[in-house]
Structures are given as structure tokens and as C-alpha cells.
N, C-alpha and C positions, 0 to 999 in steps of 0.2 A: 504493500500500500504506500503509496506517495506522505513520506511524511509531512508533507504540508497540508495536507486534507487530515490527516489522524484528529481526532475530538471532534469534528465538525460534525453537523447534521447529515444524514441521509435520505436519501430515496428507495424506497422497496415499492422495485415493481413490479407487477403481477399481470400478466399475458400470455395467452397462450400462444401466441403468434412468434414463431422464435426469430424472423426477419424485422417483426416491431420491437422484443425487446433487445436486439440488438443493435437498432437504431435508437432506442432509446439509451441504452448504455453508453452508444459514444457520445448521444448530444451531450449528458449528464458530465460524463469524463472533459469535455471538449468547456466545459462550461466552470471542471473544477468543484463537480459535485458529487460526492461518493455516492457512489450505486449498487445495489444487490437486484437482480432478476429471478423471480420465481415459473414456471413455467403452468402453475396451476395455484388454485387456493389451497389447496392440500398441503402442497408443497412450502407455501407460507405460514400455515398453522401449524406444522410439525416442527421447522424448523427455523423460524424467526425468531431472532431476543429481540422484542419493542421492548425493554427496560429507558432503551439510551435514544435521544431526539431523532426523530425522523418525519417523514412524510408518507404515506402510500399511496402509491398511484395505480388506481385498478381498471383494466378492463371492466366495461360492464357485463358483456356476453361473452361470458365462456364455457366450454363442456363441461359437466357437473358441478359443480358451487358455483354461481354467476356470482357477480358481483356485490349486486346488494343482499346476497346470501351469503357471502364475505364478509360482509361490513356486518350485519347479523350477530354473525360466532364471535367477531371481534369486540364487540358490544358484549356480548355474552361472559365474556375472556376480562371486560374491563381495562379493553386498550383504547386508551381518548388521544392516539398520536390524528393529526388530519387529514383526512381522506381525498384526495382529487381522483373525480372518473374520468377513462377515457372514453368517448360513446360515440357510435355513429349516428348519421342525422334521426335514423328510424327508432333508434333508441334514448332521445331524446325523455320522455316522460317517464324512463326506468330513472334516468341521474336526476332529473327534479324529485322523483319520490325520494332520492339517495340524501337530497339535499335536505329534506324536512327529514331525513332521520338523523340528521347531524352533518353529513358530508360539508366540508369548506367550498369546495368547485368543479366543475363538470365542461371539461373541453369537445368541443366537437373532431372526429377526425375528416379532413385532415388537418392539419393545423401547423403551423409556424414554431419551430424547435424556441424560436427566442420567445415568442407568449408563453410555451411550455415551460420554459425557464423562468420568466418571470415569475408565471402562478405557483412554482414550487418554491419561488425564494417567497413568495404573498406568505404562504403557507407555514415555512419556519419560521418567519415574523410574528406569528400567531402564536407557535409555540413556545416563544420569547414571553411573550407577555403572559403576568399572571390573568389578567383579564381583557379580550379580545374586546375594544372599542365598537359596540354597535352601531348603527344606524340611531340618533335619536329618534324618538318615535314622532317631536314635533315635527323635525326636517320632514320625515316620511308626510305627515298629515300634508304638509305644506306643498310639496311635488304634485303629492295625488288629487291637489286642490285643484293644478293649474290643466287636468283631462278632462278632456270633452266627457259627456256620458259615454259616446260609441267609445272612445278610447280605451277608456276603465273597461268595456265590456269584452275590448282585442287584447287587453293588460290582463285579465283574467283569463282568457284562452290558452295564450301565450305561455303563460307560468306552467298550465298546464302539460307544456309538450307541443300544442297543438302549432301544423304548419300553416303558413298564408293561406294557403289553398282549402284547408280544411274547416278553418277560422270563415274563411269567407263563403262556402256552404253553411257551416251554423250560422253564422250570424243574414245570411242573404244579400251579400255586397258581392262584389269584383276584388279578384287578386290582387287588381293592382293600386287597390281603394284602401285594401289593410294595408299592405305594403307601408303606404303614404302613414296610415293609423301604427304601424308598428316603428317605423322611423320616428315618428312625433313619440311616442310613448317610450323610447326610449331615451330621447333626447330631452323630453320633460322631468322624469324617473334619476337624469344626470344618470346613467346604467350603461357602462361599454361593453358587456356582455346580457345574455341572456342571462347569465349565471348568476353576474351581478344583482339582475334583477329577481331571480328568485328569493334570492337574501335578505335584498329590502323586503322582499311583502315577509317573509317568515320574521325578520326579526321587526319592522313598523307594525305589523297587528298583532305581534305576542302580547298577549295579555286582555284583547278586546275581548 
């Protein structure tokens, strides 16, 4: 191990795909961030120490324990290191559910090694702090003030997973009408993810 990384934080990540984790290996190397690769969640529960900081980065769809059946056992286990998934567009509302069970963030693949890196450096940030800075819940009041009614109603869809296309069947608009509704709602929201924005409504309405 490169003694300049020794005590640093890590990345455990879990894939079954052996061409992603080893693309993810060198972005992590390449970035100067220790990494371990698991090939399944099995392979993680048997033989992972989370005692010492890290991160996990999980597939959501993989051959027997998917992902949020991963995060599960690790809830289970009483491990609160921070979770990012990585999801494809279709699996989208498996990492929102992930998110309201605790997960920190949910990337879409494919995705940009340097966002990658960022949201794992967000994430040991997180585990610096004895307590993660929320969202005021005024701030949030005050965002959601500034949405149209349709908006709120594509801000709700949205959270849910749901795509333009499928949003604009439920609600009875044009694709390119949410489109315009989902731009606005995110740019009202201040949200540069979707993920972002899942975070605000879970932590803005705790407690309503």
C-alpha cells in the first residue's frame, strides 16, 4: 500500500461487473483514494472490517443480495459508514427508496469519474462531522414556496423515480412541457442532482 494513502479513508466497492470494478479501482487509485473491490455482497459481509472510515459504493442490481438488500444486512450489522449507489436510468426508484433508508447519494451510470470522485470525497466529509449539517427546514419551506402548483406536482413524480415521459402520461402534459417543469424545479429547489433533490424533501419535511 502506498504509504501516503495508509490512515486515510476508503472506498469499498461492490459490483459485480469485474470490467466496472476495475474501472472503478483505477479512477479511485488515479484520484489517491484507497480502494477494496468486492465482487458480490457476500463477498462484503464475510469479509469486510467497517470498524475504520470508509465509504461504500454499491451496485444496485446485482445476482443475489441486490443492493438495497445490502444496505439491509448492513443496517442489520449496525454499520452507519455512507452508502452511494450506483444505478442505471431504469433503476432509478430502487436508489430513491435507498435514499429514504439512509443512503447519502445515488449516481446515474454513466457518469463522469470526476463527479464520482467528488460525491465520495461529499461523503467522507460526512463522516468527519459528528453531525451532518441539514437542509434547514425554513430554507426548504422557502424554495418550495417559489413552485408553481404543476411544479410541486413534477417535484413529486420526480422524487419518485418517475421519467419525463412517464410524468407527462400521469400528469396529461407533453414531454417537453415537464422537461421545461423539471428544469424550473430544479433550478428553484437550488438541486444539481436529482439526488440532491431527494435529500431536501426527506430531510425539509422530517418531522411534518
Amino acid at each position: 500500500m502506498d504509504v501516503a494513502l495508509a490512515g486515510t479513508p476508503e472506498v469499498f466497492v461492490v459490483d459485480d461487473d469485474d470490467l466496472m470494478r476495475a474501472a472503478l479501482k483505477r479512477t479511485f487509485l488515479a484520484a489517491r483514494i484507497r480502494v477494496e473491490t468486492f465482487a458480490s455482497a457476500r463477498d462484503l459481509l464475510d469479509t469486510c472490517d467497517f470498524s475504520a472510515p470508509a465509504v461504500l459504493l454499491l451496485d444496485v442490481m446485482m445476482p443475489g443480495m441486490n443492493g438495497l438488500e445490502l444496505q439491509a444486512a448492513l443496517r442489520e450489522r449496525g454499520v452507519k459508514l455512507p452508502v452511494i449507489f450506483l444505478t442505471g436510468s431504469g433503476d432509478i426508484p430502487m436508489a430513491v427508496a435507498a435514499m429514504r433508508n439512509g443512503a447519502v447519494d445515488f449516481l446515474e451510470k454513466p457518469f463522469e469519474n470526476s463527479d464520482l470522485v467528488e460525491r465520495v470525497r461529499r461523503a467522507f466529509a460526512r463522516t468527519a462531522q459528528t453531525r451532518p449539517e441539514p437542509l434547514v427546514r425554513s430554507d426548504f419551506r422557502r424554495r418550495r414556496a417559489t413552485l408553481t402548483p404543476r411544479e410541486r406536482e413534477v417535484m413529486d413524480l420526480m422524487v419518485t423515480g418517475m421519467t419525463s415521459k412517464v410524468i407527462a402520461r400521469e400528469l396529461g402534459g407533453s414531454f417537453r412541457t415537464v422537461e421545461i417543469h423539471r428544469a424550473r424545479v430544479m433550478s428553484k429547489m437550488e438541486a444539481a442532482t436529482l439526488a440532491d433533490l431527494v435529500r431536501m424533501l426527506l430531510e425539509g419535511s422530517r418531522g411534518d
